[in-house]
C-alpha positions in Angstrom: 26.5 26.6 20.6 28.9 24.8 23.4 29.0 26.0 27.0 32.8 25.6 27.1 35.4 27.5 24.3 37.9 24.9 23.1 41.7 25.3 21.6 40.1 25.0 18.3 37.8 27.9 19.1 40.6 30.3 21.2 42.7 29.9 17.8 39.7 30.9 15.3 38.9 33.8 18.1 43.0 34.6 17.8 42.7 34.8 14.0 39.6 36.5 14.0 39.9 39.5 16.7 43.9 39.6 16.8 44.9 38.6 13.1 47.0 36.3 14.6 47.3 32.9 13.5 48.5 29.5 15.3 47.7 26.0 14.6 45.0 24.4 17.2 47.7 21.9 17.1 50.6 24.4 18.0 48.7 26.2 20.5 47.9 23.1 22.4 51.7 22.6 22.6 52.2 26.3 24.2 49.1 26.1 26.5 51.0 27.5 29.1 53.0 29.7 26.8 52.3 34.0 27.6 49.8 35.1 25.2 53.1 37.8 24.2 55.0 34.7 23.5 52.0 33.6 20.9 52.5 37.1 19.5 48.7 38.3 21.3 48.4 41.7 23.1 46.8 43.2 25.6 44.4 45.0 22.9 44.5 41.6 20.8 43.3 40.1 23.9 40.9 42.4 24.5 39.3 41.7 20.9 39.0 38.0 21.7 36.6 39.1 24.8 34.7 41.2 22.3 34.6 38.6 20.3 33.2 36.1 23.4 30.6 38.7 24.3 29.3 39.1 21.4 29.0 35.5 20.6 27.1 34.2 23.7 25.1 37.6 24.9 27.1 37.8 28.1 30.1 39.9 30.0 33.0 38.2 30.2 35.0 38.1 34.3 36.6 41.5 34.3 40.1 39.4 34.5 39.4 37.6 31.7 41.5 40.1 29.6 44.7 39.8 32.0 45.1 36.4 31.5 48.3 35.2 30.7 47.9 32.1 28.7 45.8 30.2 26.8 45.1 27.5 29.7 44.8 30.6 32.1 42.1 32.6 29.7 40.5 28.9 28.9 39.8 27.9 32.8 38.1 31.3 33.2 36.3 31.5 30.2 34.7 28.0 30.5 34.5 28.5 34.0 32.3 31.8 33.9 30.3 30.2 30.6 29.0 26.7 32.7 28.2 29.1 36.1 25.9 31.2 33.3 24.6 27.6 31.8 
């Protein structure tokens, strides 16, 4: 298992936990795109960090479900994962 979530892995995670489907390709395009744009909620959101939690044992930073977009949730994410490494 990586210590860093990529765009491939955020759009498997958005399909997964959200139902919510977008092309790594296309979500590379709206990296800085809102997450409401994409067509993620706050409860879809929320889901993915489940999802995250689950995955690697750990809490997720209690911002990590107000992010705003996917380079936003990304930097955190990866950030928290390497300080855990």
């Amino acid at each position: 298992m990586s210590d860093r979530i990529t765009v491939e892995e955020l759009a498997e995670l958005m399909k997964k936990a959200a139902g919510v489907t977008v092309a790594p390709a296309e979500l590379q395009e709206r990296y800085d795109s809102g997450f409401d744009a994409i067509g993620i909620d706050s409860l879809g959101l929320l889901g993915i960090v489940g999802e995250l939690e689950n995955r690697y044992g750990t809490p997720m930073p209690p911002d990590t479900e107000r992010c705003k977009t996917p380079r936003q949730f990304l930097d955190l994410v990866n950030s928290a994962l390497l300080a855990g490494a």
